[in-house]
C-alpha positions as CSV (number, residue, x, y, z in Angstrom):
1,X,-37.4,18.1,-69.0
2,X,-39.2,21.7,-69.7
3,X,-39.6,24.1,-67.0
4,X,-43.5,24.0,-67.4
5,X,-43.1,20.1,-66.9
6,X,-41.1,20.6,-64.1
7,X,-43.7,20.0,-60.9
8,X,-41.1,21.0,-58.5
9,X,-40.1,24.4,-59.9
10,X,-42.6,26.7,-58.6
11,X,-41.3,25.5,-54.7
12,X,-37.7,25.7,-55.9
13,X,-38.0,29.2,-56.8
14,X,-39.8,30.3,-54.1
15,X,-43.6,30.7,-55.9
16,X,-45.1,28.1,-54.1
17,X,-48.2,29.5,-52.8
18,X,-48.2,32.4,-54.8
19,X,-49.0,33.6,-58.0
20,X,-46.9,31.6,-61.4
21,X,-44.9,33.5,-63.3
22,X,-46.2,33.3,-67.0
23,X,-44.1,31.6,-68.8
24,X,-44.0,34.5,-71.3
25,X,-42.4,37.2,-69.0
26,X,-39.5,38.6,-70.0
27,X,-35.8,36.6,-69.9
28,X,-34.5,39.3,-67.2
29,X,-37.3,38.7,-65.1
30,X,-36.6,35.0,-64.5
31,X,-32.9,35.9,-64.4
32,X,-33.5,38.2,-61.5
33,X,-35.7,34.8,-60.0
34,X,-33.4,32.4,-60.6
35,X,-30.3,34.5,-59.2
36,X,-32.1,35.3,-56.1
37,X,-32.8,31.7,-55.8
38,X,-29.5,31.1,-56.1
39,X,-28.6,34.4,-52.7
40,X,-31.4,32.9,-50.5
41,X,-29.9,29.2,-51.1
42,X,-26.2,29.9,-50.8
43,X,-27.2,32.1,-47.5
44,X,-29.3,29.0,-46.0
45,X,-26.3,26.4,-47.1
46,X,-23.5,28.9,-45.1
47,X,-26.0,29.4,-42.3
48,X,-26.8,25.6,-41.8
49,X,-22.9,25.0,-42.4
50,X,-22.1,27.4,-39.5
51,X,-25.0,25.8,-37.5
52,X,-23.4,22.3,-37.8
53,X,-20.1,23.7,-36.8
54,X,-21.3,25.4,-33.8
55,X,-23.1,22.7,-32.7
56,X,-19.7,20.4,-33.4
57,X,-17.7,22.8,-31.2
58,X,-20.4,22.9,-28.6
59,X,-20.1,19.1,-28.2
60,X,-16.3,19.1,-27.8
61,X,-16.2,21.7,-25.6
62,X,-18.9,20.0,-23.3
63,X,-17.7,16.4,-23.6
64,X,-14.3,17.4,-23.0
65,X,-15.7,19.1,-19.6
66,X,-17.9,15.5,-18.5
67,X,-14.6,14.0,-19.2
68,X,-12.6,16.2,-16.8
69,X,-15.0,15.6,-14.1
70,X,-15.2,12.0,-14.7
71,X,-11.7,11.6,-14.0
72,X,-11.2,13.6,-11.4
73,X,-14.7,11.9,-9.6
74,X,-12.9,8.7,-10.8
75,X,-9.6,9.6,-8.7
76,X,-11.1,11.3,-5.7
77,X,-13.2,7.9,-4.7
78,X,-10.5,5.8,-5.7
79,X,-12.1,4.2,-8.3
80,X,-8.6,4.8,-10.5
81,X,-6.7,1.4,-10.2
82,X,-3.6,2.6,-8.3
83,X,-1.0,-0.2,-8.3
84,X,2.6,0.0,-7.7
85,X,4.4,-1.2,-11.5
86,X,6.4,-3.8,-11.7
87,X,8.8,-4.7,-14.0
88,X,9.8,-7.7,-15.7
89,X,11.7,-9.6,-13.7
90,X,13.5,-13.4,-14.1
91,X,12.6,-16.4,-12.1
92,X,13.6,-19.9,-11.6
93,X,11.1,-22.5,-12.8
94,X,10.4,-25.5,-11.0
95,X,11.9,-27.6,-13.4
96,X,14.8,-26.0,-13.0
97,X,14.9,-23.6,-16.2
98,X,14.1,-20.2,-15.9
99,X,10.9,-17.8,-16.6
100,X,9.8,-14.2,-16.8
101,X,7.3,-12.6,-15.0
102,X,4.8,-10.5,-17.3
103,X,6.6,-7.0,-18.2
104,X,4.8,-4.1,-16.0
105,X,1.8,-6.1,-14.9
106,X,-0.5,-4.8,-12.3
107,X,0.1,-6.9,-9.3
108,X,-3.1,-5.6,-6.2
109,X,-2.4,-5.7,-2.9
110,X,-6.2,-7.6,-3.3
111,X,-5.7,-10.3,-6.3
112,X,-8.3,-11.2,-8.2
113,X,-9.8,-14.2,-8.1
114,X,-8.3,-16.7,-10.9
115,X,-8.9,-20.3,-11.6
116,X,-6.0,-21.6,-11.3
117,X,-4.3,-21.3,-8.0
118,X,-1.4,-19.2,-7.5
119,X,2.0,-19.5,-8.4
120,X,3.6,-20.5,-4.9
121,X,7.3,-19.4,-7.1
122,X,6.2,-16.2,-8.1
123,X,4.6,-15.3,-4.4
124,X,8.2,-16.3,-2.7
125,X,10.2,-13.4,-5.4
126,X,7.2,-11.3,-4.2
127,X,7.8,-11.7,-0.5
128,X,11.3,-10.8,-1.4
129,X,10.8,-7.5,-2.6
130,X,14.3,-7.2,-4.4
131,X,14.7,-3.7,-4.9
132,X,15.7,-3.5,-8.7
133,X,11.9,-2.2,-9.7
134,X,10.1,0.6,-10.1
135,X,7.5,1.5,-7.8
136,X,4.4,4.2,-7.6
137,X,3.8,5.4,-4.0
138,X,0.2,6.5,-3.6
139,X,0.6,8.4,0.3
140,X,0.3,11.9,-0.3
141,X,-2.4,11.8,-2.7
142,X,-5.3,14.1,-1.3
143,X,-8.2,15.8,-3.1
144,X,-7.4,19.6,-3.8
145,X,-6.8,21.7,-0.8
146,X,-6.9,18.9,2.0
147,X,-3.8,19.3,4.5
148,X,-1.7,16.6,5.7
149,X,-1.8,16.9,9.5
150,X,-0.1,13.5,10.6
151,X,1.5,10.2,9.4
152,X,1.9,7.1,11.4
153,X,4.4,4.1,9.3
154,X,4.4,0.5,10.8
155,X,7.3,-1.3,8.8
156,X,8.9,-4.6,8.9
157,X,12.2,-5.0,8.9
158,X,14.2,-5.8,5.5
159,X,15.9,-8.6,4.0
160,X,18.1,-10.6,6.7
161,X,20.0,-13.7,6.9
162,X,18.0,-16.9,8.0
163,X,17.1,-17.7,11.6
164,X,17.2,-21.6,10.9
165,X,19.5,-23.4,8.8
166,X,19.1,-26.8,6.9
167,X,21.0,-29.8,8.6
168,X,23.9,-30.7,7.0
169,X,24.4,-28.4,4.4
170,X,26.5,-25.2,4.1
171,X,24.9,-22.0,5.6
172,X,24.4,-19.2,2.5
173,X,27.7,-16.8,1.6
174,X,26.2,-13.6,1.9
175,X,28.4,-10.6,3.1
176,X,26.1,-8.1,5.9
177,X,28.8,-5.1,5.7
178,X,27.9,-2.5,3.3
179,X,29.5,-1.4,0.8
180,X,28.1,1.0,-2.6
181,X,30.4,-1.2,-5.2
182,X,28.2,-4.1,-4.0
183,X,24.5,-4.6,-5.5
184,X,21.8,-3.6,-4.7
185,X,22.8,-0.1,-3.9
186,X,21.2,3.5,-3.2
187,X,22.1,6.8,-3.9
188,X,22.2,7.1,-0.4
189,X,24.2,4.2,0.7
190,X,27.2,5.9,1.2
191,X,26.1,9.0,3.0
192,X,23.6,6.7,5.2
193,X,27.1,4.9,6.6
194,X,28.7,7.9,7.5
195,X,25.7,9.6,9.2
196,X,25.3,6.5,11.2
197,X,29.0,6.9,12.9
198,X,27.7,10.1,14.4
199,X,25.0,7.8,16.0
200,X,26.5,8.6,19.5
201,X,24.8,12.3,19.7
202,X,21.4,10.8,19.5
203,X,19.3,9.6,22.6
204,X,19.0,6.0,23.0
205,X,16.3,4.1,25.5
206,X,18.0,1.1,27.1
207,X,19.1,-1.1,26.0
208,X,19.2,0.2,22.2
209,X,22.5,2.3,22.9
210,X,24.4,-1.0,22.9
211,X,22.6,-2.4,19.4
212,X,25.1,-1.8,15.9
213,X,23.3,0.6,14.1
214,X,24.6,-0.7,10.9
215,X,25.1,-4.8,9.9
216,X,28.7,-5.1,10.3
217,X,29.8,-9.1,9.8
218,X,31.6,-10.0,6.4
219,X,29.5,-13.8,7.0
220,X,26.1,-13.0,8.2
221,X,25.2,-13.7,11.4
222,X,21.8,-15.3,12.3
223,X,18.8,-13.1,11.3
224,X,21.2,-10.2,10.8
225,X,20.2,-7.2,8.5
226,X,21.4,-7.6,5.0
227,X,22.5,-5.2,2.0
228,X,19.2,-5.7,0.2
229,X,17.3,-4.9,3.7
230,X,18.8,-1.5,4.2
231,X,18.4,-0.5,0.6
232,X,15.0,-1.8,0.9
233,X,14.1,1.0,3.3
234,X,16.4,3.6,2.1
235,X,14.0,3.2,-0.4
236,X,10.7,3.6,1.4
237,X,12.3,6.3,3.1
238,X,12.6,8.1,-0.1
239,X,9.5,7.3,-1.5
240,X,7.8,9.2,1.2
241,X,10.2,12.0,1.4
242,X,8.9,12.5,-2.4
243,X,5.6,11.9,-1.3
244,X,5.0,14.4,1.8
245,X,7.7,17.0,0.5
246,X,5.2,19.3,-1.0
247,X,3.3,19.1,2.0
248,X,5.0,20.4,4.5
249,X,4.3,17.7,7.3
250,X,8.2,18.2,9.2
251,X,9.5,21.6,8.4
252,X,13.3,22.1,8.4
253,X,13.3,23.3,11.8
254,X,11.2,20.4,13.2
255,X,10.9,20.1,16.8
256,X,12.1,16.9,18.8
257,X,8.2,16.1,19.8
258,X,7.2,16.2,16.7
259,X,9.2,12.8,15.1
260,X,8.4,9.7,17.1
261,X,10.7,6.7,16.5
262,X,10.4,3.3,18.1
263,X,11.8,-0.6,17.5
264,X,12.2,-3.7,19.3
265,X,15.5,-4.8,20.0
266,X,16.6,-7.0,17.3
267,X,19.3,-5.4,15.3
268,X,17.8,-5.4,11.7
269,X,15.0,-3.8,13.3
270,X,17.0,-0.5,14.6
271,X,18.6,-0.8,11.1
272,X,15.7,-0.9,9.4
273,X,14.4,2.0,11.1
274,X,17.7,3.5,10.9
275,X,18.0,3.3,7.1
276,X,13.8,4.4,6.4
277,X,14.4,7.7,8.2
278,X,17.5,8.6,6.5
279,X,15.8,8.1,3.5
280,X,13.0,10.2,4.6
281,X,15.0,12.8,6.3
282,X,18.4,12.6,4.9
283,X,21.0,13.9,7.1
284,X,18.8,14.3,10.3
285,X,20.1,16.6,13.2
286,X,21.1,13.7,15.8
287,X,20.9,15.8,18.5
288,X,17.1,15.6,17.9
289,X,16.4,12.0,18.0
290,X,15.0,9.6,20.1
291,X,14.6,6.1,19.6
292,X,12.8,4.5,22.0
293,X,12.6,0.7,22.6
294,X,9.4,-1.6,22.5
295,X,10.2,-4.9,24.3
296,X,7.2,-6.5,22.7
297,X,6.3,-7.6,18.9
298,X,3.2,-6.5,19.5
299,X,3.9,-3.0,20.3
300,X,1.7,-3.3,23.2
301,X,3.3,-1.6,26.0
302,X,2.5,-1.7,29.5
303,X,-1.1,-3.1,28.3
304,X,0.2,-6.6,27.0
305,X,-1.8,-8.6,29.5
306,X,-4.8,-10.4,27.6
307,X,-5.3,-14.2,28.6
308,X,-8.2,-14.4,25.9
309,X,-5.6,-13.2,23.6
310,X,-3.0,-15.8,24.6
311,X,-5.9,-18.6,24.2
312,X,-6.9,-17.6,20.8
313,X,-3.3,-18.0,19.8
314,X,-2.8,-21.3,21.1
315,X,-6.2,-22.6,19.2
316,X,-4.9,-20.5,16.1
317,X,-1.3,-22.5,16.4
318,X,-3.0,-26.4,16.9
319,X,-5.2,-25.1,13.5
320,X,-2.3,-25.0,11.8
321,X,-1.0,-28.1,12.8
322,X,-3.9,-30.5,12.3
323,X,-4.4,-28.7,8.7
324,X,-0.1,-29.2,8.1
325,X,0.0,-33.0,9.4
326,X,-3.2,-33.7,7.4
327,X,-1.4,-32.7,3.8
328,X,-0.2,-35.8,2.6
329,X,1.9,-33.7,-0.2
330,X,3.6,-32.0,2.1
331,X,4.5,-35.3,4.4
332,X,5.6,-36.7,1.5
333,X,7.9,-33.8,0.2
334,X,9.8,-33.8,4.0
335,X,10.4,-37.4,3.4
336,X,12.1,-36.9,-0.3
337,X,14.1,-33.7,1.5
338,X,15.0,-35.8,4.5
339,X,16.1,-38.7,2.5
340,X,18.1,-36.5,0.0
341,X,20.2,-35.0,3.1
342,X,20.4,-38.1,5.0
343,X,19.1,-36.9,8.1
344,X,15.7,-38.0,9.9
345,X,12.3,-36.2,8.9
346,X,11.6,-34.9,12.3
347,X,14.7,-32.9,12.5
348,X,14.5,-31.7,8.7
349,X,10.7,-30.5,9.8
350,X,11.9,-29.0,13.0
351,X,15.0,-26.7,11.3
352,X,12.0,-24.8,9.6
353,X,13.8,-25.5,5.9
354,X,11.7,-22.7,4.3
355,X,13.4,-19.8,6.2
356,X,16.8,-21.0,4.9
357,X,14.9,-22.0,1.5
358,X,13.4,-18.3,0.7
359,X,17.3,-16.7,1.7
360,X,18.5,-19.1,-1.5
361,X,15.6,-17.9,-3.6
362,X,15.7,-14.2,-2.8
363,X,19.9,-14.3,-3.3
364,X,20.1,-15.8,-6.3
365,X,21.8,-18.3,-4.5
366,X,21.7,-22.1,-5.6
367,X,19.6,-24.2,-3.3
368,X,21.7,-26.8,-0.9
369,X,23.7,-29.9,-1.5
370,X,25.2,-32.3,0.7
371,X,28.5,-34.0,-0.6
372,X,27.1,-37.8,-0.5
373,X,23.7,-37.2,-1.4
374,X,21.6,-35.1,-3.8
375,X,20.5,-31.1,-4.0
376,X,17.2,-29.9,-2.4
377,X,14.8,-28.5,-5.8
378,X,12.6,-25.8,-6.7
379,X,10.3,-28.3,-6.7
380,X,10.2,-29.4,-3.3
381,X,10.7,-25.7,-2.1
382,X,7.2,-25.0,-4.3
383,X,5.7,-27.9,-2.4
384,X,6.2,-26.1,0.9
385,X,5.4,-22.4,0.0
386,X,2.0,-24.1,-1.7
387,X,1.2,-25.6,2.1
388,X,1.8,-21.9,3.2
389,X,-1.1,-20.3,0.7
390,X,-2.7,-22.9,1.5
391,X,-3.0,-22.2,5.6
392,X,-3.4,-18.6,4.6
393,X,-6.6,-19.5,2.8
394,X,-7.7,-21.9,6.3
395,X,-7.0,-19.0,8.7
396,X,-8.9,-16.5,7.1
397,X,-11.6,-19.0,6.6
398,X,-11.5,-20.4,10.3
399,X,-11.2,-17.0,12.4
400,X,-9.4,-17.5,15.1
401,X,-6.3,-15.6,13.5
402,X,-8.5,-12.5,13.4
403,X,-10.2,-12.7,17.0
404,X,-6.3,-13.4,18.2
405,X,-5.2,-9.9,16.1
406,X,-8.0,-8.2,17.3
407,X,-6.4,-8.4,21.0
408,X,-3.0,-8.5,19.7
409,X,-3.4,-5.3,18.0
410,X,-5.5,-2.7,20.2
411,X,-2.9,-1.5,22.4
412,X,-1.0,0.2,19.0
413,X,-4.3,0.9,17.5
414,X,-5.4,2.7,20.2
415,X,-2.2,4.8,20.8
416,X,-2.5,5.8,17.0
417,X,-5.7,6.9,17.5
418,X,-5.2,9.4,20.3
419,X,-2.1,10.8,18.9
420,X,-4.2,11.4,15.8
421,X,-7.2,12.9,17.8
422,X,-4.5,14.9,19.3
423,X,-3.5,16.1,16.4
424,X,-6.4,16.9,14.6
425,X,-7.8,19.1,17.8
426,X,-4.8,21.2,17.7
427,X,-5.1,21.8,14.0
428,X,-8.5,23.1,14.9
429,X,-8.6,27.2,13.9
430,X,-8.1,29.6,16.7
431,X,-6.2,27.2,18.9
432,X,-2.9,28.3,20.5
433,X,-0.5,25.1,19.1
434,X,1.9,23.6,21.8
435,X,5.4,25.2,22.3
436,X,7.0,22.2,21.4
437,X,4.5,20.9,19.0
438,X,2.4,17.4,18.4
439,X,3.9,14.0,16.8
440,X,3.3,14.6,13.4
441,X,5.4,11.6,12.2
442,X,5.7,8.5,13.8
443,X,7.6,5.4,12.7
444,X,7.6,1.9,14.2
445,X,10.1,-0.9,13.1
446,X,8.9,-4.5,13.7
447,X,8.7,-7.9,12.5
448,X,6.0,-10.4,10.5
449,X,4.4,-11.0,13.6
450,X,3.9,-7.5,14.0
451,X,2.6,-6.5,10.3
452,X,0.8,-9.6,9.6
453,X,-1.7,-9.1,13.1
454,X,-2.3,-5.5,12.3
455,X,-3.3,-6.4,8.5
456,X,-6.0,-8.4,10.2
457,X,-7.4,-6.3,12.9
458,X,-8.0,-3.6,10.1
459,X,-9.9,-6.3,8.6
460,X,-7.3,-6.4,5.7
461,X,-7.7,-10.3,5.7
462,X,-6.9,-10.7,2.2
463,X,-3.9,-8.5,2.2
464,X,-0.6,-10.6,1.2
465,X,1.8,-11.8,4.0
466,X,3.9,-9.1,4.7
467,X,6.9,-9.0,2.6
468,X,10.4,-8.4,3.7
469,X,10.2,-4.0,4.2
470,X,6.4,-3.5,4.1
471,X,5.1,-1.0,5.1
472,X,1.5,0.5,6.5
473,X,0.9,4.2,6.5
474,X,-1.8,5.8,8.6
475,X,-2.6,9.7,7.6
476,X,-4.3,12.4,8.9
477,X,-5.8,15.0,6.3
478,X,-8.1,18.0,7.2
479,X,-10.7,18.9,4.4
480,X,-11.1,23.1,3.7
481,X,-13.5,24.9,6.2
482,X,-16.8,25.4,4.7
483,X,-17.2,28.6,2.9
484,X,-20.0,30.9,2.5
485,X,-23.3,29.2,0.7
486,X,-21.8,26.3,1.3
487,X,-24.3,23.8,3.6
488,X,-23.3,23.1,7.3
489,X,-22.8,20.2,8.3
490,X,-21.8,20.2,11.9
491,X,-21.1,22.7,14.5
492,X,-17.4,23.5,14.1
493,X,-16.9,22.0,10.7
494,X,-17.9,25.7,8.7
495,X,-14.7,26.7,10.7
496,X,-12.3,23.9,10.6
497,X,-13.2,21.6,7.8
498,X,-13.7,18.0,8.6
499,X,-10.8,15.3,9.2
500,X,-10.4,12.1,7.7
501,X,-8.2,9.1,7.8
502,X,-6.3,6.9,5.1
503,X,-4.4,3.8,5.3
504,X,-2.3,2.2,3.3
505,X,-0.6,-1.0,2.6
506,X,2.8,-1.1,0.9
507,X,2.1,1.9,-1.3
508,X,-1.6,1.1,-1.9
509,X,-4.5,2.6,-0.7
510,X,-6.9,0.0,1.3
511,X,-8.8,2.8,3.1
512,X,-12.1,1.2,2.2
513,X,-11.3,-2.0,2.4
514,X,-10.8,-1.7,6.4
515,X,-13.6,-2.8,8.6
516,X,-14.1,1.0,9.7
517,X,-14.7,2.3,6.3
518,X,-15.9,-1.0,4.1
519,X,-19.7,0.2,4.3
520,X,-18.5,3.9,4.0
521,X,-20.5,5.6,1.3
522,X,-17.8,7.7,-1.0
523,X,-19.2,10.8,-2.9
524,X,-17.1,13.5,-4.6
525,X,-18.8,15.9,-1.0
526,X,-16.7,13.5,0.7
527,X,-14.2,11.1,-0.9
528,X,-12.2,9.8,1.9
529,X,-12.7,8.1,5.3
530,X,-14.2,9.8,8.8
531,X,-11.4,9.7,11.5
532,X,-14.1,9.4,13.4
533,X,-15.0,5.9,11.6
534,X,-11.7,5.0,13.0
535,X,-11.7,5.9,16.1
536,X,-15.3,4.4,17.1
537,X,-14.1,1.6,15.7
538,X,-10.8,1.0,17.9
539,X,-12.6,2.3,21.0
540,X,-15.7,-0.1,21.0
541,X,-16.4,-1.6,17.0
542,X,-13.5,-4.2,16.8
543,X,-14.3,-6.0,20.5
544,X,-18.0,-7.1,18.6
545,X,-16.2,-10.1,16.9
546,X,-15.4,-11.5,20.5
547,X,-18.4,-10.6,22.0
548,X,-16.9,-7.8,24.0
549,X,-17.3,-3.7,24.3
550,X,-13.7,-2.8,25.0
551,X,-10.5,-4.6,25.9
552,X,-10.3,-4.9,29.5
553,X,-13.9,-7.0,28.7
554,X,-12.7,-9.0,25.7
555,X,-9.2,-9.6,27.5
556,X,-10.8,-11.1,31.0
557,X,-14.3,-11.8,31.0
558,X,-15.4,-13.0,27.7
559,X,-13.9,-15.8,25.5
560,X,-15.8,-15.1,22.4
């Protein structure tokens, strides 16, 4: 096509709008037009090129920035799933073959919901807790700059030998001295035994001083500690000596006040607590210690005497009978059990066959055989943890477990609650600390009936039963004082910063899934939990559910 032809050629060179070049002006002339054409279009095509780029650069640079603030909004509220890893790990089928459990899946503290009910097999290795996994501790985990004033543990005891055995078959062969040749084992084994033979320069309340500090009996004696249990909390130990190093909560020079250990006096409970604080504090002076002794399960002290509480009990124990006698599946499986062992149903229901059951099952140990008869099965041991979900489900329903832990529970709830307020006033800025310093770390050693009651008056209800070596961890934390054109909040918070509670259930934070901080409203201004949610909560909250203001009311004049 001809240049006069060509409609478009006046805008492409620029003439639009002004006077046309004639076509019969000299060749240089439109040589000079077309090359600067050529300038002005090159120029706009590098200066759009660099636009785009700065623009592209722009984007990255601010997207990466949302993204950074994203995630760290994400972990501050929690909103990060932070669950413990577990490995792959074998199991025994019910049909006698074996299974594995899905590599590194991400079991909660809180399952969710499924349709199909849960695997009573894979919630009996659970409750074990063998200690050949890895696991992720979340305690220590703070926004920037918060300080760790205070930890409280509550723990249950480890794996021990059965308090009930099966009629007519042969008790389980497991050895309860320790050894480091034997698995499981700890780094720490062998340097744990030989600390504890220097037990004698520590202070003992009566009558701990005449308990073994370590499980000594080559065939277990009932309920004694095992192997597995003090490896179990060598372990926990650890993991919160990793946890809390960088924090500074017991210095090396820590003063006697400061550590606060207590247990009831069962052996694998003193061993337990034994065996977490060497792992927490390896090598701790002796001298130092106390260990004092809680005569109670319930940790309740000298304020243990609540008839409501006794009557909620009583109601809580006849629920779970009328809901056992009514499952015909379970009547029927005692029968089968009965009739394979030869012995009458009543006594087989009596010896409490699960106890003796789970010690098989958490061994590796085959389950029992008498000589004339048959072998007890998977089966029929999946029969009976599938009755225990199953009253789990009934309590939580029902309620009476929870009014019953509410009681059970305030007398250690309450003492954790002062020493923390303790705590946090003499963090408080310009206050002369006490010469020999507040409890900054306290550890209790219980059982099940101690765990699974404080689980509930959190309002924890759908926690898991507490596993052989759980654990619960209360902290303290104090946010930064307010700084200059920053907004006050309160009188006395500019200067000290606020202080906040978490609480944690076997390495998982539940903070807002308590009663005290369910309804809490979590911003990035304030990510964690009020202490004072917690402590309005233990002083007057927690008695509404039975009608009652405080405990001396709930205990003796209202029944709920």
């Amino acid at each position: 096509m001809s240049l006069r032809h060509n409609a478009g050629f006046k805008c492409l060179t620029g003439l639009c709008g002004s006077a046309a070049l004639p076509l019969s002006a000299p060749v240089g002339r439109w040589h000079e037009l077309w090359s600067g054409w050529l300038t002005v279009r090159d120029a706009a095509q590098s200066r759009d090129k660099m636009l785009a780029r700065n623009r592209f650069l722009l984007l990255v640079v601010v997207g990466g920035a949302l993204l950074a603030i994203i995630s760290l909004s994400l972990q501050f509220l929690n909103l990060i799933p932070t669950t413990p890893i577990v490995e792959e790990q074998p199991f025994k089928a019910i049909d006698g073959g074996f299974g594995v459990a899905l590599g590194k899946s991400r079991k909660r503290v809180f399952p969710v919901l499924h349709i199909q009910e849960p695997n009573p097999i894979l919630e009996a290795y659970g409750y074990c807790n063998t200690p050949n996994h890895t696991e992720q501790a979340w305690e220590g985990h703070s926004p920037a700059d918060y300080k760790l004033l205070s930890v409280h543990v509550m723990i249950r005891h480890g794996d021990r030998y059965p308090l009930y055995f099966i009629p007519k078959t042969r008790r389980p062969s497991i050895d309860c001295t320790l050894s480091g040749s034997r698995k499981p084992t700890h780094p720490l084994l062998k340097s744990f035994i030989s600390h504890m033979s220097q037990g004698g320069q520590g202070h003992w309340e009566a009558p701990l001083s005449s308990v073994p500090r370590l499980p000594n009996h080559s065939v277990c004696e009932t309920g004694e500690l095992t192997q597995t249990g003090v490896v179990q909390h060598l372990r926990n130990g650890q993991l919160l000596q990793q946890a809390y190093k960088h924090h500074n909560l017991l210095s090396p020079d820590w003063a006697p006040r400061q550590l606060w250990v207590e247990t009831t006096g069962k052996g694998r409970t003193l061993q337990s607590g034994l065996a977490f604080l060497y792992g927490f504090l390896p090598n701790f002076d002796w001298s130092k210690l106390t260990v004092r002794h809680q005569w109670s399960t319930l940790y309740c002290g000298s304020a243990c005497d609540c008839p409501a509480r006794n009557r909620y009990l009583d109601e809580e124990q006849r629920r779970q009978y009328r809901l056992r006698v009514a499952d015909t599946e379970l009547e029927r499986n005692y029968v089968d059990m009965a009739q394979t062992l030869g012995v009458p149903t009543r006594q087989l229901r009596a010896a409490n066959p699960v106890d003796s059951l789970l010690c098989h099952l958490c061994h590796d140990l085959s389950f029992p055989c008498v000589p004339a008869g048959g072998c007890l099965t998977m089966a029929q041991f999946a029969v009976i943890r599938r009755q225990q979900l199953d009253d789990e489900a009934d309590r939580r329903r029902v309620g009476l477990y929870h009014k019953y832990a509410i009681l059970a529970m305030y007398p250690y709830l309450n003492r954790t609650a002062s020493k923390m307020e303790r705590v946090a006033k003499s963090s408080e800025a310009g206050r002369r600390p006490r010469a020999a310093g507040e409890e900054v770390f306290t550890l209790s050693s219980a059982h099940d009936v101690t765990v699974a009651p404080l689980l509930s008056a959190l309002g924890l209800e759908e926690a898991r039963f507490p596993r052989f070596a759980a654990r619960v961890v209360f902290e303290l934390w104090r946010s930064p004082p307010t700084t200059q054109g920053q907004p006050k909040k309160k009188a006395g918070i500019a200067k000290h910063g606020e202080v906040f509670i978490r609480v944690l259930y076997n390495g998982e934070d539940v903070t807002f899934h308590t009663t005290f901080c369910r309804s809490h409203e979590r911003r990035a201004g304030q990510p964690l939990c009020p202490l004072m949610n917690f402590l309005s909560f233990v002083r007057r909250d927690m008695f509404s559910i039975v009608n009652a203001t405080s405990y001396q009311d709930a205990c003796f004049t209202h029944s709920g």
